[in-house]
N, C-alpha and C positions, 0 to 999 in steps of 0.2 A: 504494500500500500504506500503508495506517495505519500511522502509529509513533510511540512515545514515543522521548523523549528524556530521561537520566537523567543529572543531576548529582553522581557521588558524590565523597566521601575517596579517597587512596588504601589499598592494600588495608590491612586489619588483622589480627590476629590471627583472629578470629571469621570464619567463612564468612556467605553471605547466601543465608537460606534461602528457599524461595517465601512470599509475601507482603511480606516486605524491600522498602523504596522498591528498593533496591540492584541485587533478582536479577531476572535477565530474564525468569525463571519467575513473578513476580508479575503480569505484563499479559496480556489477551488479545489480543494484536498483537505486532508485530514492535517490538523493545525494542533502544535505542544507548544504548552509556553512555561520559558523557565524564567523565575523573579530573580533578578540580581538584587540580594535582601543588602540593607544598610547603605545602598543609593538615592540620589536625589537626581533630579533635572537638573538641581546648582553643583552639583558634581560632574557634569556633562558636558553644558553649556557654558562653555568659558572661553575666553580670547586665545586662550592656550593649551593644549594639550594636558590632560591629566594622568600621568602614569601610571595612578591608582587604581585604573578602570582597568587594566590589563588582565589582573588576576583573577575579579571576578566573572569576568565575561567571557575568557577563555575556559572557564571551569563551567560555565554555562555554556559556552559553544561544545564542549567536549561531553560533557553529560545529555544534552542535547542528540547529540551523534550516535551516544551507546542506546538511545532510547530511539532509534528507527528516520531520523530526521537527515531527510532527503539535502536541504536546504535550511541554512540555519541563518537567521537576520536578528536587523534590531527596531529600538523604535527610534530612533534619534540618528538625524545626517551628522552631526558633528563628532561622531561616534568612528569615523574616516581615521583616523588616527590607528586603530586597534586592526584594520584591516591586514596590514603583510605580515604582521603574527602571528594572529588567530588563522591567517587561511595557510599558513605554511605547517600549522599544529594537525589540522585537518583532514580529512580522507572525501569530504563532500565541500560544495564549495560553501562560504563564505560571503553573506553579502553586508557590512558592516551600513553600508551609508548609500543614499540617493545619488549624493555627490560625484559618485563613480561615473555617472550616466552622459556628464557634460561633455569632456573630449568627444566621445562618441556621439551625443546628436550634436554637436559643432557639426564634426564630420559630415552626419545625414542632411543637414540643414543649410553646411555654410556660411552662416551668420550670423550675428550677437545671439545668445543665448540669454536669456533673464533668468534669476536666481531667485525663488522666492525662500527667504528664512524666517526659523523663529527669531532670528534678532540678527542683525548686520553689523552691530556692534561686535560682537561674540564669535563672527564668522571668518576670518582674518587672513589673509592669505598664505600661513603657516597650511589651516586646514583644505586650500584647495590644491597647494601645490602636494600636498600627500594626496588629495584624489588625481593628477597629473594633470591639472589644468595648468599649459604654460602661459606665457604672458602671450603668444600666440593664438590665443583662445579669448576673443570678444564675450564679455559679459557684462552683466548690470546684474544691480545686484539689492534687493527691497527687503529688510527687515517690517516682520510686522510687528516687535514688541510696540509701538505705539498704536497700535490699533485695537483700543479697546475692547472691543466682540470678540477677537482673537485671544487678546494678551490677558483678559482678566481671567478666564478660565483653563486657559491650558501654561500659560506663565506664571500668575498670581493666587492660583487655587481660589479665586473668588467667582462666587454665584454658580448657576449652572449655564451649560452649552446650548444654545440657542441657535441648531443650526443654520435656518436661513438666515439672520443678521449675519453670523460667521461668514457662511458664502457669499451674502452680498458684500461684504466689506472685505474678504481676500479679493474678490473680482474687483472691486472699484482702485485696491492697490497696484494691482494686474495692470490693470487698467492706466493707470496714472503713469506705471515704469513706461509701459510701451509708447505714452504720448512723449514722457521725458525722450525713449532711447524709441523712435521710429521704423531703426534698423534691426529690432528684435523678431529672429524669425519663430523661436520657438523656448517653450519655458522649463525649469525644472525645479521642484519642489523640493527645497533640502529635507524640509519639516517632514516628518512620519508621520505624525496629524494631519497632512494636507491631505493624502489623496480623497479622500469625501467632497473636497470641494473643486477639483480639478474639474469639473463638469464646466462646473461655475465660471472658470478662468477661459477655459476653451470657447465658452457662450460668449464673455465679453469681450476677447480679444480678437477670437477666430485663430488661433496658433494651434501646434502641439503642446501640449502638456505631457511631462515625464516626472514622475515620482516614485517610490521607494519599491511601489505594487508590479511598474511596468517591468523595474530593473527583475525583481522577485519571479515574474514570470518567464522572462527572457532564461533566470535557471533553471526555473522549472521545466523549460520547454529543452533544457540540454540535458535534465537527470532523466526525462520521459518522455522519450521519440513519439509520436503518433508514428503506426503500420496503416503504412495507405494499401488499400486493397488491389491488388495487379492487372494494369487495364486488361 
């Protein structure tokens, strides 16, 4: 039986809706998830790498593995850091972060790429140049910690999730990057929270949209060939 493997926080305030790295309603397969206990988001999300996260999250990717897990991820892009470790520790692959995604759809697209984060502050060029984004690679780049519908409930643990305001106001951010940067051909969601609203962004801008679910399938689709039937 195919399965992921999900690395998340423990629980928060916020529930995890389908499409969430987090919920199991976001895969088409059978989905485990292992809690990296005694983490936080402010453990995560930082301007700098945190060497700390190493230990647990490879003891999570590796228990993860013993336990039938085709595919093992997280819920956090800024998590890029842990990836040539963990996938070098490994017998299946490893998908640590969204971030990975950019060189390659530069490549498909050609053109500025938009970045949408949880915070732009916190996102620093330390963490792209470990996903291999060179300075050769057009981007832009929108933090939403200022955007309140966003930031109160998945940043600040306050109130509950309100998905439509959420999607309107990731799409109107969406939105605002692509009027700044005109040359953006298509976007990528560092956030593991985003992909629910990637609908949303694709409605107001008309791009591609890529996030953590599309990268998650693209393994999927290498750990479990479809057999096409022999004309």
């Amino acid at each position: 039986m195919i399965t992921v493997g999900v690395i998340v926080l423990p629980e928060r305030s916020f529930r995890r809706p389908a499409g969430d790295a987090g919920s199991v309603d976001s895969y088409p397969c059978r989905t485990i998830l292992h809690v990296a206990q005694g983490l936080t988001p402010s453990d995560v999300v930082l301007p700098a790498p945190n060497p700390a996260l190493l230990a647990p999250y490879l003891k999570g990717a590796l228990e993860l593995q013993e336990q039938g897990a085709n595919v093992v991820t997280t819920t956090c892009g800024f998590l890029i850091p842990l990836q040539r470790a963990i996938a070098e520790q490994l017998r299946i692959p490893f998908v640590a972060s969204s971030l990975l995604q950019i060189p390659l759809v530069y490549r498909l697209v050609r053109g500025r790429v938009g970045v949408i984060t949880a915070n732009d502050e916190a996102l620093t060029k330390t963490y792209l140049q470990l996903a291999d984004v060179s300075n050769d690679v057009p981007i832009a780049v929108l933090g939403l910690q200022n955007h309140k519908e966003f930031a109160d409930p998945y940043l600040n643990g306050v109130g509950r999730l309100d998905m439509e305001r959420i999607g309107a106001s990731v799409a109107r951010a969406s939105q605002q990057l692509l009027q700044r940067f005109p040359d953006i051909k298509a976007f990528v969601c560092e956030c593991h929270n985003l992909p629910p609203f990637g609908p949303a962004i694709q409605r107001r801008t008309g791009k591609p949209v890529f996030d953590i679910l599309s990268l998650v399938s693209f393994a999927l689709h290498g750990v479990n060939k479809p057999v096409f039937a022999p004309v």
